[in-house]
N, C-alpha and C positions, 0 to 999 in steps of 0.2 A: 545634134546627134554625134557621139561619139566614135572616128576615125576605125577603121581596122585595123590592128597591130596582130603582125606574126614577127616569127622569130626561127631561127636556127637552131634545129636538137640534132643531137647524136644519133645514130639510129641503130648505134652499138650500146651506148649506156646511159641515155638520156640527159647528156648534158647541155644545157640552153646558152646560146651565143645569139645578142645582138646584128651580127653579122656572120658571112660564111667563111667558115676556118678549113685548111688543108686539111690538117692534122688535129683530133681531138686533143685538148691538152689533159682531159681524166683518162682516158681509157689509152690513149696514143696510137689510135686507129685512122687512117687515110681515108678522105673522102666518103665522111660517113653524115654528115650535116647537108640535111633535109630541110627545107622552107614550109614552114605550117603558119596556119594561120594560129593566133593564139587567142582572141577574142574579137566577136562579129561587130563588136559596137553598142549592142543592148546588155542589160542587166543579165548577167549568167548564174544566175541562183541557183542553188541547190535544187536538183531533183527530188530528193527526198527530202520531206522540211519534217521536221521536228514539233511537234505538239508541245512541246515544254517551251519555255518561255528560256531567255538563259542561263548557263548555268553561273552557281555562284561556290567561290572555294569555301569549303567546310573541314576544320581542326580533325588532323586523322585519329584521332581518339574518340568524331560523335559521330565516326564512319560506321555504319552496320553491316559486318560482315556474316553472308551465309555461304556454304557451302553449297555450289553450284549442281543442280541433278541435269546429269549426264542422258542424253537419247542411245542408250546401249542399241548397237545394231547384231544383228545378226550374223554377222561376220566374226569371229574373234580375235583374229589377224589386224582387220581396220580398227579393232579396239585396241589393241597395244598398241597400235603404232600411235594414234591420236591419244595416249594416255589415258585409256576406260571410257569413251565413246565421245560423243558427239558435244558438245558445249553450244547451250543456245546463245546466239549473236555470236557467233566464232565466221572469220571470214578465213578458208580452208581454200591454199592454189595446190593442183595437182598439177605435174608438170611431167612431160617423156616425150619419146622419141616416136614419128608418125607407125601410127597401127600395132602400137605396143600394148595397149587393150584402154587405155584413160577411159574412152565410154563405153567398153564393157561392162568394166570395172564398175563407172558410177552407176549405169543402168542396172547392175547384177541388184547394187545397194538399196538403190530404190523403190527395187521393185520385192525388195524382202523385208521391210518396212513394217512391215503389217499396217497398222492405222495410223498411222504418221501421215497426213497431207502430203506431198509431196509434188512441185512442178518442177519439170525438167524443161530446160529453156536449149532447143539447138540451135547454132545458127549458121551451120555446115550441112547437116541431111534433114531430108524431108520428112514427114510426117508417115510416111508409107515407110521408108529406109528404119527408121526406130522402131515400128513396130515388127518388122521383118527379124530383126533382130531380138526385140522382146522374145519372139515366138522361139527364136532358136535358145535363148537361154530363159527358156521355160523350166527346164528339166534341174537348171543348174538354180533356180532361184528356190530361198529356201521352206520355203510351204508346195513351192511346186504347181503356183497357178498364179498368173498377174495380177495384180492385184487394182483393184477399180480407183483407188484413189493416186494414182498415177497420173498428170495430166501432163499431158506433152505440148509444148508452143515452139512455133518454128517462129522466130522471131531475129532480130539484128537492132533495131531500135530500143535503144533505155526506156523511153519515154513511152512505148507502149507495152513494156515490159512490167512496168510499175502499174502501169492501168490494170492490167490482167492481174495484176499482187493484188492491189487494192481492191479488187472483185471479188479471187479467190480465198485469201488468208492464207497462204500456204506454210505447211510450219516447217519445210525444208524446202531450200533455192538452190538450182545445180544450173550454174554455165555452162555450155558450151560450144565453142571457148571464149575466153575475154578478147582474143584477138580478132574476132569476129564482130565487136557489139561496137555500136558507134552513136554517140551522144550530139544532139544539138545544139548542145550549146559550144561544140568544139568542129571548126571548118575544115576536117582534115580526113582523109583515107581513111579507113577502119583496119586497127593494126600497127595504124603510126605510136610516135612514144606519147603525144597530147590524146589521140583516141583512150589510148590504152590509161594512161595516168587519172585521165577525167571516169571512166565509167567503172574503172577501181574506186575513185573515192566514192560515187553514189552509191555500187554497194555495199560498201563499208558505212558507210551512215545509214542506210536501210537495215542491213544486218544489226546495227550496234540500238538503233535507237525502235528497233519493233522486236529484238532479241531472236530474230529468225536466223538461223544456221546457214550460211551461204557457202558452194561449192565454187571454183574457177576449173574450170578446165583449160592448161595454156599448153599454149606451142613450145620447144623450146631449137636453139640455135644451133649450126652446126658444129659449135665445141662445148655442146652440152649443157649449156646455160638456160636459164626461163627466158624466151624475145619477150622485149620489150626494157623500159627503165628498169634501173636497177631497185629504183626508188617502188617497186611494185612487191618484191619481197620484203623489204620493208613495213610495206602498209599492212599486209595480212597476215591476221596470231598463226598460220599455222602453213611451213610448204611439203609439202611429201611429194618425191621422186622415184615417180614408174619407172621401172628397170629392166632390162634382158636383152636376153640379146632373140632376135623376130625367128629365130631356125633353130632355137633352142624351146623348151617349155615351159621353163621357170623361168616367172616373174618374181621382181622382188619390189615389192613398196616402202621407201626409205624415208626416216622422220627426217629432214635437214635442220628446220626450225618450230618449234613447239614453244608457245606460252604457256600452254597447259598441261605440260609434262615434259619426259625426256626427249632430248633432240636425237638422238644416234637410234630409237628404234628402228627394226625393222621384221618386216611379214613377208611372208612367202608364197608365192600361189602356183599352180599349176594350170595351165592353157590346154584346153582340152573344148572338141568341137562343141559342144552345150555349154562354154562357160568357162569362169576359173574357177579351179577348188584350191579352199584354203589345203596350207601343207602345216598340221600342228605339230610335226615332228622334222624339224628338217635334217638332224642328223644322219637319219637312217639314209634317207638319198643323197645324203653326200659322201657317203663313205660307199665304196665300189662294193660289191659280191666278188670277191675271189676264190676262186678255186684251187687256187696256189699262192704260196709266198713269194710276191714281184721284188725284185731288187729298187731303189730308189722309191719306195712308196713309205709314208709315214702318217701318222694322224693326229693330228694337233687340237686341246681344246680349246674353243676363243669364245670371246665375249660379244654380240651384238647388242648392244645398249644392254638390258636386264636377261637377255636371254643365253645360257650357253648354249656351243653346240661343237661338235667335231666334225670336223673338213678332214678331206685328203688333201696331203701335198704328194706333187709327183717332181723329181729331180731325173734328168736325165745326165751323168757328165761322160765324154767321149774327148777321141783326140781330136783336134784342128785339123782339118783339113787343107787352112789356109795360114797364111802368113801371121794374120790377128784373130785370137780367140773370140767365138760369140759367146755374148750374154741376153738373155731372152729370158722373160719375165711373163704374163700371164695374169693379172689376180693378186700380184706382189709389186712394191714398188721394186723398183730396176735399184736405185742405188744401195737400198737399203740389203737388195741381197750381194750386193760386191762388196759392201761392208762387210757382210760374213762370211763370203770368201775369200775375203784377205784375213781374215780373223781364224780361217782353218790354216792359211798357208801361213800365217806369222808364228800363230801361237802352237800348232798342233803339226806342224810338218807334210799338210799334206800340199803335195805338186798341181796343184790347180789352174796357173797361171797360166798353162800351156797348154788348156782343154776348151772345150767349150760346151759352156753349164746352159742349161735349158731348167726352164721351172716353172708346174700348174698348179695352181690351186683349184681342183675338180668343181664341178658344178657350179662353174658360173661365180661364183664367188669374189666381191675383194678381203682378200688377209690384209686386215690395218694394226689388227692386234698385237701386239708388240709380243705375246704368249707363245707366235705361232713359229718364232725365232727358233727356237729348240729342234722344232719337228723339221722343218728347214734346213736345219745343218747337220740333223742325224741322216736323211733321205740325201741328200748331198754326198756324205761318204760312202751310204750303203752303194749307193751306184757308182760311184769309185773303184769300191773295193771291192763290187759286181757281192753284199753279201746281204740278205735278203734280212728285214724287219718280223719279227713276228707282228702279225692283226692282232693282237690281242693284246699291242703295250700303244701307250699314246703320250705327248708329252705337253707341257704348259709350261713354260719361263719364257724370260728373256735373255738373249746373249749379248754380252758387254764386249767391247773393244780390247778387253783384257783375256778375252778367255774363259771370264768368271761367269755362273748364272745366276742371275738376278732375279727376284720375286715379283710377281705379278697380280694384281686386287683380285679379290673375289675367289680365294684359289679353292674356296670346299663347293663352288656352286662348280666349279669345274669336274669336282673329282667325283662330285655326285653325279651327274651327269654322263662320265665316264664307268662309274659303276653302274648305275640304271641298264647303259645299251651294253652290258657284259665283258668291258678288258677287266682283265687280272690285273694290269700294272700301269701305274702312271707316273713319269719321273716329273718332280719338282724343283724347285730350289730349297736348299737347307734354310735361307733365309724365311720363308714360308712358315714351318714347324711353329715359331713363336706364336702365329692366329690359328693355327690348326687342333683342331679336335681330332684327334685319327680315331679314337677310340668308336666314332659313330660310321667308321668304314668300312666294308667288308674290303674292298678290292687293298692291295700288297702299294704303298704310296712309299717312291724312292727318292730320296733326297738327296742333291749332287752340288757340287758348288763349284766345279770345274769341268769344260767339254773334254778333258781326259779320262774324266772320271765316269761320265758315260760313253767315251769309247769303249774303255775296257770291261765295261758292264757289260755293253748291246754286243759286240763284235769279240771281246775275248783280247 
């Protein structure tokens, strides 16, 4: 009989050491190597065995390719993000922050399903606790009554997880969560990085080799990462990250990793007591209702993977108080805007260095968009020079280190988009013009190629 062998993981990034190290040498995290066992002594087979025999490599020219049919849901938000719906055998981690909706979310999914099989596997609340909840997002699901082929299993063990698959046939599998499941063949806590790494690869061979659609619901750390190895985003086609903040309403669901389409989408939802409702227009809630023209407020359009939309930015600048000017960010990276306010005060004169800038981008939002540079450094002066924006102009470029504006992809999905929700005017860059049709515009499209030159446009 074969010895027990354990070994020493990471319990930051799943790195495996022979022995116990201070200091991980991948991640450089202190006193993070945990003692697991790593094999009992007996044959640790696959839980899920494969019907086929092995496989053998075939010339990829006698490959047969079809066009994979998608389980469109219900949802049309979870369809963008997963690139047009569901892909059978797709192993799908959902990852966020505690009580940020993950089993809202999937239960809303599954139980709008219509005839899809579906089991939902918990292994945090009881069987009373999910249905309480079904009941409360009754109103929110979308035929508006649960549907019977819903089966719910309160379970923790792979191994009886699989018995109940092989019973039911279910044609959608939803965890949760992985850090909860704990497999046999592995001698360690449920949640450790062997738990976690073992009961990812069973279902990634169930999911791949019966073509069933399988969901993870995971934990994630507290600097925002998925717990457990790193090697767990790796394994599975597809991670989308639940987002928001728990005292706001909107939620955002981000593609990070997609095999089966873009990685940068993302959907929006609204938390409301019955449920989340999709948001198919996010623009309109992101831009405020004023009743007057505010100083420092501007509206930028940016891109989210395929989608445009226009944000507010809000700029507040005032005098210091103290000895060293603050700078305070929001929704925008921090360096990125000291770069354009050294870029107002080198190239355009204005006295910045001695204030202290403040900057939101509304609704919850991050601006990565490099588009939303412009509306940034016009809201920037308007509050300077205390002289208010009209709502009814928005801008899209980038600003250079030199002063100049720079053109930015996709600029007519922007300006349609801008004309749809009703501005008159959107400034561009002149570089722009060469891919542009203006001809199919109504709204007035201004082309600049110097922040001087929409100074003295917007301000006079």
């Amino acid at each position: 009989m074969a010895k027990t062998k354990s070994a020493y993981f990471c319990q930051s990034c799943g790195y495996e050491s022979p022995k116990w190290l201070g200091k991980c040498p991948a991640c450089n995290q202190w006193n993070t190597f945990v003692e697991e066992v790593v094999s009992k002594g007996e044959n640790s087979s696959a839980n899920w065995k494969a019907a086929n025999g092995p496989s053998r490599p075939s010339p990829i020219q006698a490959i047969e390719y079809q066009e994979e049919s998608r389980f469109v849901t219900p949802d049309s938000e979870f369809n963008r993000v997963l690139g047009g719906g569901i892909v059978p055998g797709s192993l799908v981690l959902i990852g966020g922050e505690p009580g940020i909706g993950k089993s809202t979310l999937m239960l809303q999914l599954t139980m709008g399903m219509g005839s899809l099989k579906v089991l939902y596997v918990s292994g945090e609340e009881s069987e009373q606790q999910i249905k309480m909840r079904a009941e409360r997002l009754k109103p929110a699901a979308f035929n508006g009554e649960i549907q019977s082929n819903v089966y719910i299993l309160t379970e923790t063990s792979t191994q009886n997880i699989f018995k109940q698959v092989e019973a039911l046939h279910p044609q959608l599998l939803v965890i949760d969560s992985i850090q909860t499941l704990s497999s046999s063949f592995v001698d360690s806590a449920p949640g450790s990085v062997s738990q976690v790494r073992e009961c990812t690869a069973e279902l990634m061979r169930f999911a791949k080799e019966s073509a069933t659609p399988v969901f993870l619901i995971g934990h994630i750390t507290k600097d925002g990462s998925i717990a457990g190895p790193k090697i767990l985003e790796h394994m599975v086609d597809t991670v989308l990250q639940f987002e928001g903040d728990r005292h706001h309403m909107y939620r955002i669901l981000r593609s990070v990793k997609n095999r089966f389409g873009a990685s940068s989408e993302l959907g929006i939802y609204e938390m409301q007591g019955s449920g989340l409702r999709e948001v198919s227009n996010p623009s309109e809630i992101l831009l405020s209702q004023r009743d007057e023209e505010l100083t420092g407020i501007t509206i930028s359009a940016m891109l989210e993977g395929m989608r445009p939309m226009l944000i507010e930015t809000q700029a507040l600048v005032s005098p210091s108080a103290y000895g060293t000017p603050q700078r305070s960010a929001t929704g925008f990276d921090t360096r990125r805007m000291n770069m354009l306010l050294a870029v107002l005060e080198k190239r355009c004169g204005f006295r910045i260095s001695v204030k202290d800038v403040f900057l939101n981008i509304a609704g919850g939002l991050r601006a990565e968009d490099p588009a939303a540079d412009l509306g940034i450094v016009v809201a920037v002066i308007s509050s300077h020079e205390e002289i208010a924006v009209s709502s009814k102009i928005c801008f899209a470029a980038e600003v250079g280190l030199s002063g100049e504006i720079r053109a930015v992809n996709r600029i007519e999905q922007r300006i349609a988009e801008a004309q749809r929700l009703g501005f008159s005017q959107i400034y561009v860059s002149k570089y722009n013009q060469k891919s542009m049709d203006l001809s199919r515009f109504d709204i007035d499209v201004v082309p600049v190629s110097k922040i001087e030159e929409v100074f003295h446009a917007i301000f006079g």
